[in-house]
C-alpha positions as MATLAB code, in Angstrom:
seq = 'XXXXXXXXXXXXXXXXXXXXXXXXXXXXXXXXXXXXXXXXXXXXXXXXXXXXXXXXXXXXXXXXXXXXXXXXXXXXXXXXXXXXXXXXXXXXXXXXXXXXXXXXXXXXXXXXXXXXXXXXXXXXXXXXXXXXXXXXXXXXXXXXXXXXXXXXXXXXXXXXXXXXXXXXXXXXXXXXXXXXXXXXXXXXXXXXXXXXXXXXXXXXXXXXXXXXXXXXXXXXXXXXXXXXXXXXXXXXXXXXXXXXXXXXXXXXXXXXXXXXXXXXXX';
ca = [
      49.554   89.685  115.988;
      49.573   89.024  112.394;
      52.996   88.122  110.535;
      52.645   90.445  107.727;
      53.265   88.806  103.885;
      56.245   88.709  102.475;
      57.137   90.798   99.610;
      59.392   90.013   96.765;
      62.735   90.342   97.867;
      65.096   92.961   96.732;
      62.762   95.039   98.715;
      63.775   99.016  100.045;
      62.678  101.597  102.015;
      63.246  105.471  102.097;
      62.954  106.948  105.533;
      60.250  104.124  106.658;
      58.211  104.261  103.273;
      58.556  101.510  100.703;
      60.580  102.995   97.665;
      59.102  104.771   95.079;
      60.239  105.881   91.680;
      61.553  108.574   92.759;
      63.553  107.618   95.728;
      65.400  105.534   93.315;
      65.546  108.086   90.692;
      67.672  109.901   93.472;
      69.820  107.116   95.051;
      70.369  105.917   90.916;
      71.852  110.013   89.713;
      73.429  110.459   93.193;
      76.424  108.258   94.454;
      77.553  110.280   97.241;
      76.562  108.442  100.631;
      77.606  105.903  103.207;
      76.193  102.541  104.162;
      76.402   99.069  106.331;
      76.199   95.615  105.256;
      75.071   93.300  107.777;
      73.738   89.664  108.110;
      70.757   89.406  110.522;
      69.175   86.308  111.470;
      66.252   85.982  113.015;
      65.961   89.642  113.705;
      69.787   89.635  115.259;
      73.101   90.908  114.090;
      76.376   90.507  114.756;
      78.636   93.631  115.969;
      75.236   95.955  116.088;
      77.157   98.702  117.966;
      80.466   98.506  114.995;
      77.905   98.994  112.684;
      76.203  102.172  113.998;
      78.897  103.346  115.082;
      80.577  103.194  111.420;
      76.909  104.783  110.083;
      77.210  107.689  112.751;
      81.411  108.425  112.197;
      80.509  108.386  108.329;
      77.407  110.902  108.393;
      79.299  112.902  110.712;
      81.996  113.333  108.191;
      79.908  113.062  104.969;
      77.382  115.592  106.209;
      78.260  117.071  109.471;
      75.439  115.737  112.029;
      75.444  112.580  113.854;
      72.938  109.767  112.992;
      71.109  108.115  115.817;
      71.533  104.761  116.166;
      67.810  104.128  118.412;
      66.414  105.573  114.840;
      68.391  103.193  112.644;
      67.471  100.514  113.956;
      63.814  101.486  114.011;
      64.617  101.518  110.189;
      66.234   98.218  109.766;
      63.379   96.625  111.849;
      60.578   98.202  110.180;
      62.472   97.450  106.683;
      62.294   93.902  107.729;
      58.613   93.712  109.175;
      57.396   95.298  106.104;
      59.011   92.556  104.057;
      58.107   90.291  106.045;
      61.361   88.686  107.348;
      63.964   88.434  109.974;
      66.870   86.389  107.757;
      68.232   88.833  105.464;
      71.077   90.479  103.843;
      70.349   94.461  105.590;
      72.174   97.499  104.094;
      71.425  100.707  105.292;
      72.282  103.629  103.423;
      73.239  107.068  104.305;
      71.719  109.519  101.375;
      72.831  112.851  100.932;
      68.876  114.338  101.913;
      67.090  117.313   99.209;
      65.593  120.315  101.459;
      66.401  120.639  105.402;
      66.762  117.319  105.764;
      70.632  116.513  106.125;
      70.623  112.695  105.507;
      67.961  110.198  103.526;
      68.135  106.555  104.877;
      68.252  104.095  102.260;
      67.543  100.587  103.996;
      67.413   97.478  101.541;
      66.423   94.166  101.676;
      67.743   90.996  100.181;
      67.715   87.555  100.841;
      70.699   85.569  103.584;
      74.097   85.437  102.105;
      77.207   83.945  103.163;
      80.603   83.251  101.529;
      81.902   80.402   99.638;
      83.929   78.611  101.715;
      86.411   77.204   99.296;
      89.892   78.688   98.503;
      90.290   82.200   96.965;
      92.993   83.278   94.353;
      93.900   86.521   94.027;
      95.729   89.185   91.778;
      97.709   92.010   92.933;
      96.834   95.387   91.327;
      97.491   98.787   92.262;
      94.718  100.330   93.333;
      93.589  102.768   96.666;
      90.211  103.616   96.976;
      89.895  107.097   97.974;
      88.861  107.847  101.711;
      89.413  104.002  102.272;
      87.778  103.985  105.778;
      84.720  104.901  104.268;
      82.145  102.160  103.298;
      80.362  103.621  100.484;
      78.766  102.939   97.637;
      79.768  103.199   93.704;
      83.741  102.224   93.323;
      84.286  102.116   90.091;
      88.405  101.048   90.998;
      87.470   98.161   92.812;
      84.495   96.515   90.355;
      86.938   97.501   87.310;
      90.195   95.480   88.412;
      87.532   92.579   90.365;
      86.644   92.219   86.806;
      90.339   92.152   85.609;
      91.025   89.889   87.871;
      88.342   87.524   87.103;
      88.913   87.503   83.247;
      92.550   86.921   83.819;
      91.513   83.826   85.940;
      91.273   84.408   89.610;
      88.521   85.060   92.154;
      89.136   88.375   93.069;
      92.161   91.445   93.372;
      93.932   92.346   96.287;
      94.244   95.730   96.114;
      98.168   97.904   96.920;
      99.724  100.912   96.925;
     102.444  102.052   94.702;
     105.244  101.380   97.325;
     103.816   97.704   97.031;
     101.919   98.026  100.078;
      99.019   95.270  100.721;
      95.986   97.459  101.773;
      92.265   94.729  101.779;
      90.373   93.393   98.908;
      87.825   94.965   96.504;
      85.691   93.202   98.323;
      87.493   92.447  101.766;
      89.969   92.489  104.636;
      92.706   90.193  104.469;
      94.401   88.996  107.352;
      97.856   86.666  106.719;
      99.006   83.542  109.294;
     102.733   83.410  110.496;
     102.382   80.605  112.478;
     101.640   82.308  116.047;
      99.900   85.150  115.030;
      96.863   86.730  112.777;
      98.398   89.714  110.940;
      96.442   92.616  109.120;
      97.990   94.909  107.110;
      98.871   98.567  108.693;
      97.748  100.211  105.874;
      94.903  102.951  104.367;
      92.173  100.432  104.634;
      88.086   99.565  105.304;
      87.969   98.572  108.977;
      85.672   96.257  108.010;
      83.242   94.735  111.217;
      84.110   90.447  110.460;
      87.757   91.690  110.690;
      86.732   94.521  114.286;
      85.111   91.809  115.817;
      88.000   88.926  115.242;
      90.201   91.651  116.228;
      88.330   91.636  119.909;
      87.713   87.698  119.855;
      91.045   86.052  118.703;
      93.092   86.742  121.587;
      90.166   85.211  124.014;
      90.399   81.959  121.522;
      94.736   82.206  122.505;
      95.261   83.774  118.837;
      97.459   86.937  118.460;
      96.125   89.323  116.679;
      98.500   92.527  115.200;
      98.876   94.894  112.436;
     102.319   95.072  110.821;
     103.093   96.527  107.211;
     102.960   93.397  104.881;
     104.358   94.081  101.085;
     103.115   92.596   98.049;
     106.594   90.874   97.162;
     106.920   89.633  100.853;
     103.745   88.047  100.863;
     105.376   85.061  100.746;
     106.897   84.995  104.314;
     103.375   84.267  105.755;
     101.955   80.020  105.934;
      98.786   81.195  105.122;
      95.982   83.788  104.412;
      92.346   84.570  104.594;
      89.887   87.351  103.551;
      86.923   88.393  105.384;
      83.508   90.913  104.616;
      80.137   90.928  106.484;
      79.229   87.610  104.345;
      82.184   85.654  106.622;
      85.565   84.279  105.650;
      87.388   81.913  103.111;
      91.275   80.864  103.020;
      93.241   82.385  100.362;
      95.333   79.746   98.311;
      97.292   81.918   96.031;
      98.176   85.787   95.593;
      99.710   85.728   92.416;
     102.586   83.342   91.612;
     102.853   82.610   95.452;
     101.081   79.540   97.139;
      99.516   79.118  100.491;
      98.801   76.776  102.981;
      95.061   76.190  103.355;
      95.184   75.665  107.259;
      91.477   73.971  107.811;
      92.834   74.115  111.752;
      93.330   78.039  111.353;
      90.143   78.582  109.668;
      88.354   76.381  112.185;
      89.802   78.402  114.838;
      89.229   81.463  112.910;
      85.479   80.439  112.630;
      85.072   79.580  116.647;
      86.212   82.899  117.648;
      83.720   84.729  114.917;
      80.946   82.661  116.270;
      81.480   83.359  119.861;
      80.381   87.110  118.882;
      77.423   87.703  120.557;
      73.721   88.277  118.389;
      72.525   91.019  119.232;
      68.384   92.463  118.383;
      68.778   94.607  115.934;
];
């Protein structure tokens, strides 16, 4: 069988056909949707079922029908045959559809990504996304005080309610080290699919794993932190004025129970 020729890379698709001007006419004037980010590798992903599952609960909700996940993946795999790949950076995209059609899917294309490894600073700012267990597209909160926080020297914001309530990053979870245990923040968040599937593989690894309220001002009480997205994880060396522990043990641990995830074919 012939490997087809790869195409230059962002490359997207609308419903199986390469994009036209049009289809990105739409997705540009239009921001209401839902997607996925995922990393596949050699035609694999990680947490395959956490991310159709998130597509399906979102297009339920979004536009009241469920979205198979046998036709999804159809998508991402033809998305990638067509550009002639199998190590990419996948999103796929849940467009509200003109006509009969309930739902457009918008899969894109770009090249493997992972996260920086090195130390993260961040800067508190009060922000909640609206419908926070959404993953969608467009946030103007979360690009507007990323950029804030960039310009005023850090890497990134951690976003909190007005009661001072640690909710994720712009970007991603956050999950905080006592000591004993992984902590997340019980809080309006993304559950984002890194932080599901450490969730399921920590306690196999002999890491506790809970959720307990965590405030901005008692951030200090924890050794150390970490953030997460579909790109991986990095420590977190300072929220603010307050210092942490970059625990190369913790993140090595961290990292082994990520990696014992299965890969599964897209």
């Amino acid at each position: 069988m012939t490997t087809p020729a790869a195409v230059p890379l962002p490359y997207a698709e609308f419903d199986g056909h390469p994009a036209t001007e049009d289809d990105l006419r739409g997705a540009a004037f239009s921001g209401y949707g839902h997607f996925t980010a995922m990393q596949v590798r050699g035609g694999r992903v990680r947490g395959r079922e956490h991310h159709l599952e998130r597509l399906d609960s979102a297009n339920r909700e979004l536009f009241a029908h469920p979205l198979d996940g046998g036709s999804v993946r159809e998508r991402v795999r033809h998305a990638l045959r067509s550009a002639g790949t199998a190590d990419a950076s996948v999103r796929v995209h849940g467009l509200r559809a003109p006509g009969p059609r309930a739902t457009t899917l918008m899969v894109t294309v770009r090249g493997p990504a992972r996260m920086e490894p090195g130390p993260r600073t961040l800067m508190s700012v009060p922000y909640a996304r609206t419908a926070p267990h959404l993953k969608r597209p467009g946030d103007f909160g979360q690009t507007y005080y990323g950029d804030l926080a960039r310009r005023a020297g850090y890497d990134d914001a951690l976003l909190t309610l007005p009661d001072g309530s640690v909710t994720e990053g712009a970007i991603t979870n956050i999950g905080f080290w006592d000591g004993t245990s992984v902590v997340w923040p019980q809080a309006p968040a993304l559950r984002g699919i890194t932080m599901t599937l450490l969730e399921r593989q920590l306690p196999g690894a002999g890491v506790r794993s809970l959720r307990r309220a965590v405030n901005r001002e008692g951030v200090g009480a924890y050794r150390s932190a970490f953030v997460t997205n579909s790109q991986g994880m990095a420590p977190v060396a300072r929220i603010d004025d307050t210092a942490f522990t970059v625990d190369e043990e913790l993140m090595e641990r961290l990292a082994a129970a990520y990696e014992a995830a299965p890969w599964e074919t897209v």
